[in-house]
C-alpha positions as CSV (number, residue, x, y, z in Angstrom):
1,X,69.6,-120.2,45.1
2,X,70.4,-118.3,48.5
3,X,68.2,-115.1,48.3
4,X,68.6,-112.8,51.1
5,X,65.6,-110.3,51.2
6,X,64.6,-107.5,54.4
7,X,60.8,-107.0,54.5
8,X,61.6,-103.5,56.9
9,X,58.7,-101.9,58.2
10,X,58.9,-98.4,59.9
11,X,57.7,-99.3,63.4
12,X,60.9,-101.1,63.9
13,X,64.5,-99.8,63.2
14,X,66.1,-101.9,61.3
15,X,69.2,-103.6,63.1
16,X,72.7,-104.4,62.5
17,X,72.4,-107.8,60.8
18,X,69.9,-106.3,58.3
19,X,71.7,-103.2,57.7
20,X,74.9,-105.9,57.1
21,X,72.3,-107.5,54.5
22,X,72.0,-104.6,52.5
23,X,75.7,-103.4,52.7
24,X,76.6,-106.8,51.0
25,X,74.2,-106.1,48.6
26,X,75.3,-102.9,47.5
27,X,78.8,-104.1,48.0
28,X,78.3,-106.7,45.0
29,X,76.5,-103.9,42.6
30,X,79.5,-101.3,43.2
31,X,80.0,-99.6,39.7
32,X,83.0,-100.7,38.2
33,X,85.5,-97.4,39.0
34,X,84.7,-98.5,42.8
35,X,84.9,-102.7,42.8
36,X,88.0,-102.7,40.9
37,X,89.9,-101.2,43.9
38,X,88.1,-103.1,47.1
39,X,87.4,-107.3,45.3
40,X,88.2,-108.5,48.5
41,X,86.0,-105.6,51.4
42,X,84.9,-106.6,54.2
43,X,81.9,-105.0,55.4
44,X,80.9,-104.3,59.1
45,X,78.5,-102.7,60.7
46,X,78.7,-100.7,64.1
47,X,76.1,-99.0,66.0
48,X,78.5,-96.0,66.3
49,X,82.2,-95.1,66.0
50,X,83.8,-95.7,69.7
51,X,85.6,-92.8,71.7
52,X,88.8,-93.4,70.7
53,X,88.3,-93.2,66.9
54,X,85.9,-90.0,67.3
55,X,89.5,-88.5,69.5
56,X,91.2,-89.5,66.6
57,X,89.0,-88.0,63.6
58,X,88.5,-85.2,66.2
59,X,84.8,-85.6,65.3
60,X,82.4,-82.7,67.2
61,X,79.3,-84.8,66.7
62,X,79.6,-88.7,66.6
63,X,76.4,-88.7,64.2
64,X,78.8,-86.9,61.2
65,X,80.4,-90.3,60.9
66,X,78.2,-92.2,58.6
67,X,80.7,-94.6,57.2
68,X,84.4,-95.5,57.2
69,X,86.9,-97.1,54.9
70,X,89.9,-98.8,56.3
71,X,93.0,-100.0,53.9
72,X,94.4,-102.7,54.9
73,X,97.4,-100.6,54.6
74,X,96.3,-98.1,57.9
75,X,97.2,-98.6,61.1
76,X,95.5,-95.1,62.3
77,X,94.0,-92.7,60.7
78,X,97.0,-90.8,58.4
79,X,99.5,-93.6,59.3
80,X,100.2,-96.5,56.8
81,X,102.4,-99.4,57.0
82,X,104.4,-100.3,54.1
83,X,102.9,-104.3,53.3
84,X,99.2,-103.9,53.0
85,X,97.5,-107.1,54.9
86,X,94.5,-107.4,52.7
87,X,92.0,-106.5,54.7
88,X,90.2,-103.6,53.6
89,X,87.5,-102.7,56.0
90,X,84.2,-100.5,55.1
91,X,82.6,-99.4,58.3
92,X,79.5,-98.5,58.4
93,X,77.3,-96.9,61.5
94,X,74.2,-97.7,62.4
95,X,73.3,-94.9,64.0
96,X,73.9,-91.8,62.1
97,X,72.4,-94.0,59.3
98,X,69.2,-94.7,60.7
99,X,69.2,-91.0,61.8
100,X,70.0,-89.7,58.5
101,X,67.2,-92.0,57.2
102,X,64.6,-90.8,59.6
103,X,65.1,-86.7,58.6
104,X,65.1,-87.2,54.8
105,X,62.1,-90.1,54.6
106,X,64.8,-91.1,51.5
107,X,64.6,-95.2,50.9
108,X,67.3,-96.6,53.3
109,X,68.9,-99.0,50.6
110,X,69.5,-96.1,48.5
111,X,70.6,-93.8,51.3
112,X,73.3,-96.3,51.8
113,X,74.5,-96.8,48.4
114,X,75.0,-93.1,48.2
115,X,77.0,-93.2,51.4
116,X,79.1,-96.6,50.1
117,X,79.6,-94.6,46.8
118,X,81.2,-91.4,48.4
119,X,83.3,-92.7,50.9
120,X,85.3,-95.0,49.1
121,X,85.3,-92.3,46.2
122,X,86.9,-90.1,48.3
123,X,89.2,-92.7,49.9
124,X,90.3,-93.7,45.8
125,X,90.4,-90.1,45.1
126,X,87.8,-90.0,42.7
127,X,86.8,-86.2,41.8
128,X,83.4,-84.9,43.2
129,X,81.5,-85.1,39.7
130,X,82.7,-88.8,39.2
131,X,80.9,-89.4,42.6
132,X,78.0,-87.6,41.8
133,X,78.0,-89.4,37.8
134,X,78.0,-92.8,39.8
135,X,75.1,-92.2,42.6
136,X,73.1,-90.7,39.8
137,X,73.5,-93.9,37.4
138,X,72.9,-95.9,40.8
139,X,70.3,-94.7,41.6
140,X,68.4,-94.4,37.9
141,X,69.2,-98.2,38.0
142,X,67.3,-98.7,41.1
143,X,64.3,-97.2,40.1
C-alpha cells in the first residue's frame, strides 16, 4: 500500500511538493456534486500566479488568488475553444495559501479543501449554499 503522509511542523513552511501531496488528497475525497465534473484534474501547484495572468484577471493584489480552475476548454480567461482537450487544470498558489494559513491559525488541509471546494463550485455554477452545504459536511467529516 503506497501511503503518502506530511508530518508539517510550523517552523518550516510547507513547500510545493507537500502542498501537491495534500491537493491529491483532497482531490480524491471531492464530494460527489464536484468529482463528477473534473474525473480526470490535474493538480498543480505554483508559488504565485505570474504577471501576465494577474494583467489578465486584472488582480490588485496577487495574494487574492488562492486557486484557479482551468477547462480544458479555455484558452484565456473568458475565451473557449469549441473541442475541449481534456485537460482540466486546478491551480493552486502557494503563496496566498500559506498566507491565508498563517492569519487564521485554521488547519492547512482543511483551509485547502475549503478553497478546492469553492473554486470549482463556482467554475460548475453551483449556488453559494450548495458550497457552503459541502465544506460544512467536509469538514464534519474531518473532524
Amino acid at each position: 500500500m503506497n501511503t503518502k503522509r506530511i508530518i508539517m511542523n510550523y517552523t518550516t513552511a510547507p513547500s510545493l511538493e507537500d502542498l501537491e501531496v495534500i491537493g491529491e488528497l483532497i482531490a480524491e475525497s471531492l464530494p460527489e456534486e464536484l468529482s463528477c465534473h473534473c474525473e480526470e484534474l490535474i493538480l498543480i501547484i505554483e508559488d504565485m500566479a505570474d504577471e501576465t495572468l494577474q494583467d489578465d484577471l486584472s488582480l490588485d493584489d496577487p495574494f487574492d488568488l488562492l486557486a484557479l480552475y482551468k477547462s480544458g476548454k479555455s484558452i484565456a480567461p473568458g475565451i473557449e475553444q469549441k473541442t475541449a482537450s481534456n485537460d482540466d487544470v486546478l491551480v493552486l498558489y502557494r503563496r496566498p495559501l500559506l498566507d491565508m494559513w498563517s492569519e487564521t491559525g485554521e488547519d492547512l488541509q482543511i483551509l485547502m479543501r475549503q478553497v478546492i471546494i469553492e473554486e470549482l463550485g463556482r467554475h460548475f455554477d453551483l449556488s453559494e449554499d450548495d458550497i457552503q452545504e459541502m465544506n460544512d459536511q467536509n469538514y464534519q467529516s474531518m473532524i
